[in-house]
N, C-alpha and C positions, 0 to 999 in steps of 0.2 A: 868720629861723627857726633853730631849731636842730636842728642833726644830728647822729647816735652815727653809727659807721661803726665796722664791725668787719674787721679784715686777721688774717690767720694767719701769714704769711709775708714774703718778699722781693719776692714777685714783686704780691705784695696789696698790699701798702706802696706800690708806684708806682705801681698802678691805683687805689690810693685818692688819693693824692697829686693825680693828674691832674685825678679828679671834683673833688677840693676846690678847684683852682684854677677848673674849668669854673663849677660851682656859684658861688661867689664872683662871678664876672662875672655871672650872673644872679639873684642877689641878694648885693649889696653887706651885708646885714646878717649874712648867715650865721653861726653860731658851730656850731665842732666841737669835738665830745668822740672820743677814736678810741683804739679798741684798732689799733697797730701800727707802725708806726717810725719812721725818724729822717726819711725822706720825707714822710709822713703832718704829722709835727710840726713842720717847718718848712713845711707847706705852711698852716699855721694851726692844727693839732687839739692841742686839751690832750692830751696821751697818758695813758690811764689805765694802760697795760700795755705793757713792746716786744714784738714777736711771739718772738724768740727767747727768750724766756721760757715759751712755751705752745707752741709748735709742736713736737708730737710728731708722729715717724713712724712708720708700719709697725704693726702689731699688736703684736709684743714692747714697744716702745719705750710703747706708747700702756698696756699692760697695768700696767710696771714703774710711772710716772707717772700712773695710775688716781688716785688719791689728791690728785694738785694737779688734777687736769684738773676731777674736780668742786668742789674749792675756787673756781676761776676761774671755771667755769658759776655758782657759788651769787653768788660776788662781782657778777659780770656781772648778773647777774639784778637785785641790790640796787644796785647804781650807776644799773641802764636806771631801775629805779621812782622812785630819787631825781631822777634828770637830768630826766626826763619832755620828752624828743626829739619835734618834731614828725613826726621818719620815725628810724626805726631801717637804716642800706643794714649789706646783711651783702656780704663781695667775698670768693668764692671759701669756701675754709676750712670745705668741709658738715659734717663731723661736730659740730662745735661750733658754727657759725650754725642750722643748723637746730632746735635744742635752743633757742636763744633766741630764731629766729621764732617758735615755738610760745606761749614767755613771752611776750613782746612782742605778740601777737597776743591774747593772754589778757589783760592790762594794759590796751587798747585803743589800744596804740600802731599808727601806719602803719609800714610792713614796705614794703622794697623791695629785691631782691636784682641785685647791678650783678659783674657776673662770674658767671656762674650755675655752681652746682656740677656737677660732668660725668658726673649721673646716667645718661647717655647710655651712659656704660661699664661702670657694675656699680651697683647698689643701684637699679632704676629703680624699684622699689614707692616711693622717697621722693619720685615724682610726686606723691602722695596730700599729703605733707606740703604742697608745696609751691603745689598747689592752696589748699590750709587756711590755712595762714599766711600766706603770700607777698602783699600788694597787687598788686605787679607784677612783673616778672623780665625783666632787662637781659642781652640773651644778644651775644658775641661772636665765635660762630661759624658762617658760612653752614649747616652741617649741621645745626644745634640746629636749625633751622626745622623742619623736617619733625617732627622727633622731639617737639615739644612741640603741634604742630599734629594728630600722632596721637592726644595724649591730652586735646584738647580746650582747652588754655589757650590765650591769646593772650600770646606772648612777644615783646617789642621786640627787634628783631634792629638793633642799633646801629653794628657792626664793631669791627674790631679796636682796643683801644685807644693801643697804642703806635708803629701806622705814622709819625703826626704826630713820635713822640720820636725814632724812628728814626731818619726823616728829617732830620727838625734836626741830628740828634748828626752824621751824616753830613754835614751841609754845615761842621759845626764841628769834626770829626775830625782831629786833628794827622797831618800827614802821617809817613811812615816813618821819615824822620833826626828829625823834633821827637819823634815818641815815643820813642823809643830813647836820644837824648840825654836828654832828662826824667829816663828810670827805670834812665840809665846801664846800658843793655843791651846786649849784643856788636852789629855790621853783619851780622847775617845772619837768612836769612827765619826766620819765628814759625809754629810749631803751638799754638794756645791750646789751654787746658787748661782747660774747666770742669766742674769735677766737683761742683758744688752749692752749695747755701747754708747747709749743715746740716750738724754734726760725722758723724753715721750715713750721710750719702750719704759726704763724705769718704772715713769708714773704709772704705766697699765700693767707691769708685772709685778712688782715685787709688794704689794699692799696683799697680794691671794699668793702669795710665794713664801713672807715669812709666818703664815699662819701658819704654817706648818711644824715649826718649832713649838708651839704648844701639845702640838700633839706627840710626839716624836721625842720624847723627852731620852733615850738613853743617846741619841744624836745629837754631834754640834754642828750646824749649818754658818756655812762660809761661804761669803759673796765675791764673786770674783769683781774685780772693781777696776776700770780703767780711770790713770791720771788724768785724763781729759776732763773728770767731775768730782767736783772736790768733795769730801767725804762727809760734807755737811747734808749735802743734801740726798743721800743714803740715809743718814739718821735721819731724818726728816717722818721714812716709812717705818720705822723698827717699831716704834712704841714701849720704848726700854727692852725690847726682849733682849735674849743674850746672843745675839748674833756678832760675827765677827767678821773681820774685811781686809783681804790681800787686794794690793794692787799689781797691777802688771807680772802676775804669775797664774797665769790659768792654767797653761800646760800643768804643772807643779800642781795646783789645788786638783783638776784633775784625774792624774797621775795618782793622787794619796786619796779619794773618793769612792767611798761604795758605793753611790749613786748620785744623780747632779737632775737638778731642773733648767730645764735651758729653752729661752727664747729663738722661736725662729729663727733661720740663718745658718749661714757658714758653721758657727757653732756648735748646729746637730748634727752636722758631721762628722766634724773635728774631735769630739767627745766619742763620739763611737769610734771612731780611730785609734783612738786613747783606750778604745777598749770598757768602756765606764756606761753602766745602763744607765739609761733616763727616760725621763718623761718630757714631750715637747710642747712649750707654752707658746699662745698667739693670742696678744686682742690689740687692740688700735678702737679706732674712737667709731663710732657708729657707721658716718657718714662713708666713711673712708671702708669698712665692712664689706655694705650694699652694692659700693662702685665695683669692689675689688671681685666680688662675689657673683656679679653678674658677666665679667670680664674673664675669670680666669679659668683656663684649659686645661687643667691640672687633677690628678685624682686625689693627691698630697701636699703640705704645706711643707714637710721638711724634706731637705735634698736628702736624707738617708732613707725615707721610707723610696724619693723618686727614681733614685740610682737603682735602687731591689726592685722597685716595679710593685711594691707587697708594704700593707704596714707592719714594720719589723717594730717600728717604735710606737706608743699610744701619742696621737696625736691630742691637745684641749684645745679649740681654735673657739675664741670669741665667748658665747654663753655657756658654752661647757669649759671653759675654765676658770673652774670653782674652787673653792678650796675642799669641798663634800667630795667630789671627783679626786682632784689632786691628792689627797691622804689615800684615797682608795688605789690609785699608781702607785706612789710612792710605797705603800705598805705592800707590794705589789714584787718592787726589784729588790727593797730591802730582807724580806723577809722567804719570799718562794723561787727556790733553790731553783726548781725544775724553770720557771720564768726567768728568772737569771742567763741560764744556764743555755735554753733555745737562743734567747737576746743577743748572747757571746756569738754564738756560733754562725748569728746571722751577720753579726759586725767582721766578721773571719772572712766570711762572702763577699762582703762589702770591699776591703779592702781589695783584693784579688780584682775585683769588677773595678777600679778606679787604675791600675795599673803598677809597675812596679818601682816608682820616683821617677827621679829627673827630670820631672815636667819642665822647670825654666830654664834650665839648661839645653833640654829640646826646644823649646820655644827661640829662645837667644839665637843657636844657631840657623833656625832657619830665618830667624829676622836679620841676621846680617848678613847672611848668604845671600837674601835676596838684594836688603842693600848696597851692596857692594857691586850688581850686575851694572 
C-alpha cells in the first residue's frame, strides 16, 4: 500500500520513523512518501519536505511566515491529489494537518491521525474537525481517553510510542568514562541542557539556562544540540563560558546526567523516562503568552506533570523563568537527596501510567487491519 505521513517537527520525525518501521513488518510492500526528516527518510519515506523548513512557532513567528505556510498547504494539497495514498497518517503538527485532513477527506482519501493533536488543551471546538475528517485517531495518552470519549468518538488509546526506544537506548547507553571520552569532555558530573529543537525556543531559553554555569562551578553543563542548527549559532548565547555541545545524542547525554533543564515538550517526558530529574523551562515572546494563556485548559505545561495529574516536576513558565529561580531548582535535584529521591519515584509512576511498549507496533496493526477491509 501506500502511505503520505505528515511530521512538523523533531519530535514527529521519530514517531513517524517508528510507524514506518512497525508498518513495514506488516506489510512488506509498503511505500512512503513523508513530510519530515532525516528519521522519517532513512526509515524508507521519499521526503517531500524536511520539517525544519515549515515548522513555525508561536503566533508572531507563524504571522511573519503567513506567506510560505500557505505556499506548502497549496503544495501539500497538490502532491496528496497526485500521490493518490491509500491513507494519509498526519503525526502531531494540528494547525497544518488539520487543513489537509479536511482536503484529503474531500479527495476521498482515508485519513488517519497517529499522535493526536492536544486539543485537549486549547482549540477543543477542532473536536468537530476531527470528527469530520479523521477515519480514525491514534491517541498516546492515558488522559485523551476520557476527553474523546465525552465527545462521542472512539479513539485508539495505543500508549506511549517511545518507551520501546527508550528502553533500548538505555540498555545501549555508553556508560560515564565512554561518553566523556567520545565527546572529549572534562571528569565531572553533567547538567544537560536542552533548550529545544528550534532557533526561537533557543533564543528564549538558553541566554537564562547557561547562567547557570557560573554558578554551579563543580558541574559541566552539556547542550544537547540538534544538526538541524549549526553550532554557530549556539555560540552565539554562551559568552565564552565553558559550555560544551553533543549533537544528535540526547538519549546518551541523558543517560550520563545528574540532572537536565529542559524546555517544554516531548522532552519532559522523555527525560523522566530516562529516569533524570529536571526542571521545566517555557517562555515564547509576549504576544504569543497572552493568546496561549487565555486559551489554554490545562493545569500543567509539561506532559509529565499532565500524565500524573500532580506537579511531579517544578514547572518556570514565562516570568518565572529566571535564572534567581532556576539555580534555586537546580540546587534543588542536585544537591537534596530526599527531593531526588520523591522525583524517582514519581518518574517510576509515570512510566507504568503510559503503559508497557509497543505502541507502533499496536498502532501499525490496527492501521492495516483496517486498510486492508
Amino acid at each position: 500500500m501506500k502511505y503520505y505521513l505528515i511530521a512538523g517537527e523533531a519530535s514527529g520525525d521519530t514517531h513517524g520513523a517508528l510507524l514506518m518501521k512497525a508498518l513495514k513488518k506488516e506489510d512488506p510492500e509498503a511505500q512512503f512518501r513523508v513530510w519530515g526528516g532525516d528519521l522519517m527518510e532513512e526509515a524508507g519515506g521519499e521526503l517531500v519536505k524536511h520539517y525544519k523548513d515549515h515548522a513555525f512557532m508561536g503566533i508572531a513567528e507563524v504571522v511573519v511566515h503567513l506567506k510560505t505556510i500557505r505556499k506548502n498547504i497549496a503544495y501539500c494539497k497538490q502532491d496528496l491529489a497526485q500521490y493518490q495514498p491509500d491513507v494519509v497518517i498526519f503525526i502531531d503538527y494540528s494547525g497544518f494537518n488539520l487543513r489537509i485532513a479536511k482536503f484529503a477527506k474531500q479527495i476521498g482519501l482515508r485519513t488517519f491521525y497517529y499522535v493526536a493533536p492536544q486539543i485537549w488543551a486549547w482549540r477543543q471546538y477542532r473536536i468537530k474537525d476531527i470528527k469530520k475528517y479523521l477515519d480514525r485517531v491514534f491517541i498516546i495518552f492515558p488522559f485523551e481517553k476520557d476527553f474523546y470519549a465525552k465527545h462521542n468518538y472512539k479513539a485508539d488509546f495505543v500508549g506511549y510510542p517511545l518507551i520501546d526506544t527508550i528502553e533500548e537506548k538505555v540498555k545501549n547507553s555508553p556508560d560515564f568514562n565512554t561518553f566523556i571520552e567520545k565527546n572529549n569532555l572534562p571528569d565531572t558530573p553533567i547538567v544537560a541542557l536542552l533548550p529545544g529543537s528550534r532557533k526561537q525556543e533557543l533564543s528564549n531559553m538558553l541566554p537564562v539556562m547557561v547562567k547557570m554555569i557560573d554558578k554551579f562551578k563543580n558541574y559541566q553543563f552539556v547542550i544537547a544540540g540538534t544538526s538541524s542548527i549549526d553550532r554557530s549559532f549556539y555560540d552565539s548565547f554562551l559568552e565564552n563560558r565553558p559550555v560544551n555541545i553533543v549533537f544528535n545524542q540526547t538519549y546518551d547525554l541523558l543517560f550520563n546526567a545528574r540532572a537536565a533543564l529542559v524546555t517544554s515538550g516531548t522532552a519532559t517526558l522523555e527525560t523522566a523516562l530516562l529516569k533524570v530529574p529536571e526542571v521545566v523551562c517555557y517562555k515564547t515572546s509576549w504576544l504569543t503568552y497572552r493568546v496561549v494563556k487565555t486559551l489554554i485548559k490545562i493545569r500543567f505545561i509539561s506532559l509529565t506533570n499532565l500524565v500524573m495529574d500532580k506537579e511531579i516536576v517544578k514547572e518556570l513558565i514565562q516570568h518565572e523563568f529566571t535564572a534567581e529561580n532556576l539555580k534555586k531548582e537546580l540546587h534543588l535535584l542536585l544537591n537534596d537527596n530526599e527531593h531526588r529521591k520523591k522525583m524517582l519515584t514519581h518518574f517510576d509512576e509515570l512510566t507504568k501510567k503510559l503503559g508497557n511498549g509497543g505502541a507502533p507496533a499496536r498502532a501499525a496493526k490496527i492501521m492495516y487491519q483496517d486498510l486492508k477491509k
